[in-house]
N, C-alpha and C positions, 0 to 999 in steps of 0.2 A: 087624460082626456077621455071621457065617454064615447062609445060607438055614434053615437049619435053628432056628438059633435065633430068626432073626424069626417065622418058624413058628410056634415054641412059645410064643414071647412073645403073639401073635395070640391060640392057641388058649388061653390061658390068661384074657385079658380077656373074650373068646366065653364061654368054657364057666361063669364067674360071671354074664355078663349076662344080662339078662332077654329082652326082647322087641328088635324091632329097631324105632332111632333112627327121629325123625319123618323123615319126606322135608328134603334140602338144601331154602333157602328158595331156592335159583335155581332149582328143581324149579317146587316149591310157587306161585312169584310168577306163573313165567312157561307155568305148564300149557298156555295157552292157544296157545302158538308149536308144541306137541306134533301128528307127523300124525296123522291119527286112525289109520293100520297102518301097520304094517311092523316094521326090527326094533332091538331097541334094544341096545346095552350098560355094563351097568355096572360100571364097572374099580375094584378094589379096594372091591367091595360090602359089606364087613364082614358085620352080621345082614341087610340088603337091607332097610331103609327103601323108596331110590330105588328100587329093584326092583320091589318090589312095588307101589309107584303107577303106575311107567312100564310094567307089568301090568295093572294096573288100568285104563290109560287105551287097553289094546288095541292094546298093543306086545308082538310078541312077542321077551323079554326074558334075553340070558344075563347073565349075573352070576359075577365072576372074584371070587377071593379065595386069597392064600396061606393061608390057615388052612381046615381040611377042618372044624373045630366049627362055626366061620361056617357055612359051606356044605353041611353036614349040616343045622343049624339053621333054616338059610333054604329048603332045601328041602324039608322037612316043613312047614314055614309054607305053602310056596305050595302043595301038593299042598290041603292043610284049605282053602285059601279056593278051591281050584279055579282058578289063576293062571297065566298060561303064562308061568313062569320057568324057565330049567334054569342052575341053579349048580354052576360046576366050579371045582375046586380048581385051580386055573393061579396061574403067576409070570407075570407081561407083562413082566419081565426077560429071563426063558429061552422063557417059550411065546410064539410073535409075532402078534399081533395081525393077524386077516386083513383085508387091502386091502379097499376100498371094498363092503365088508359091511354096513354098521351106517347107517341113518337116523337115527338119532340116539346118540351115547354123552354118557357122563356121568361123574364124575369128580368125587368129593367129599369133601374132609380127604385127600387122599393127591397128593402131589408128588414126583413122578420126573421129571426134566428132561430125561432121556434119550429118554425116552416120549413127546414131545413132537412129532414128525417120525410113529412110528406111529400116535398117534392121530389125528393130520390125516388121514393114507392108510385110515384103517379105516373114515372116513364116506366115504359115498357120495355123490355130487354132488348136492348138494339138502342135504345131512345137517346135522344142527345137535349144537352142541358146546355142551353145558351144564359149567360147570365151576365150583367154589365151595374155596376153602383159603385156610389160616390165612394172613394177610400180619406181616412184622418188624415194621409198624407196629401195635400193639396196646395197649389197653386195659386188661384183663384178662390173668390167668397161660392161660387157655384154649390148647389146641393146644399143640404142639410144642416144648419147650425151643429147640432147635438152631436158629438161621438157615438151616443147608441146608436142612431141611425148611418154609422158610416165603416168603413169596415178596417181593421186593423192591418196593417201590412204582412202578405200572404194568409189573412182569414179567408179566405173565398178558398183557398187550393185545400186547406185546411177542413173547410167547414161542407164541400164535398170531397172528401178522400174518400167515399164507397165507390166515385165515379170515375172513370180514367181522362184525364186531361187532353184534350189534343191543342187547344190553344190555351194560352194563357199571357197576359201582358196587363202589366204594372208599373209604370216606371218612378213612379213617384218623382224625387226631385234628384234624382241621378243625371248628371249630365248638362245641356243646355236646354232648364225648363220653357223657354221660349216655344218648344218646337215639340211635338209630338205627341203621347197621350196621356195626357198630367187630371190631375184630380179624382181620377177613376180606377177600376179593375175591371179586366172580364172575365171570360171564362167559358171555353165551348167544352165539356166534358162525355163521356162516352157511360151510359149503362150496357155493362157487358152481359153478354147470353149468359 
């Protein structure tokens, strides 16, 4: 699929949706590990959930998105709540992510493997890497048909080992899949000094 057309494909789920998705629950669980300032990024922010909480929490917050509806979207959201987000229409394929900028990024339902080496170099020593996507091992049709797009069991701990883990949970289909957190992986990881 052409740049162009994930583009369009993007702006076209944007431009019917409504409001933007709650915050990731690796957000959500682990607010607490959040500094209270500095600056944060979130990479492929669709409508900016994560955004706007890591805004919220007095992160001053960019927000990357192939799609300009996303990002047009999210940026009249954050100007109404008074938020310091600034959303830009960037590819983190073509546009590169700047070196040891970011206190903390975030990265959530979107897997580029590529992108893996510049998101390590974009936190800044001290920086925390919040990270939550679909795993092959699932439950539910949720997320992404494709296996490239999904992540193998234990690839996420794997695919940042430069970074030190503090959270981590996967359960796949251990146990009673009724109950708990099936179809996914997260990942809160520590760039050390």
């Amino acid at each position: 699929m052409s740049d162009r057309e994930t583009q369009e494909r993007w702006d076209s789920r944007y431009r019917d949706a409504g409001g933007p998705h709650a915050p990731a629950k690796v957000l959500l669980d682990n607010a607490h590990l959040l500094p209270p300032q500095g600056t944060a990024l979130d990479l492929a922010c669709g409508l900016g959930g994560n955004s706007l909480f890591l805004a919220g929490h007095g992160l001053q917050t960019y927000a990357w998105d192939i799609s300009p509806v996303a990002v047009e979207k999210l940026s009249a959201l954050a100007r109404r709540q008074g938020l310091p987000v600034v959303a830009e229409v960037k590819d983190a394929l073509r546009d590169p992510i700047p070196a040891a900028r970011f206190d903390v990024v975030v990265v959530a339902h979107y897997l580029e493997r590529a992108l893996t080496g510049d998101i390590i170099r974009a936190l800044k020593p001290g920086g925390l890497l919040f990270y939550q996507t679909f795993t092959r091992t699932a439950v539910t049709d949720a997320g992404p048909q494709k296996d490239e797009w999904r992540l193998a069991g234990g690839e996420l701990l794997t695919m940042f080992a430069p970074l030190r883990p503090l959270v981590y949970r996967e359960e796949g289909l251990i146990g009673d899949v009724s109950q708990g957190f099936r179809d996914k992986a997260l990942l809160v990881a520590l760039k050390e000094e």
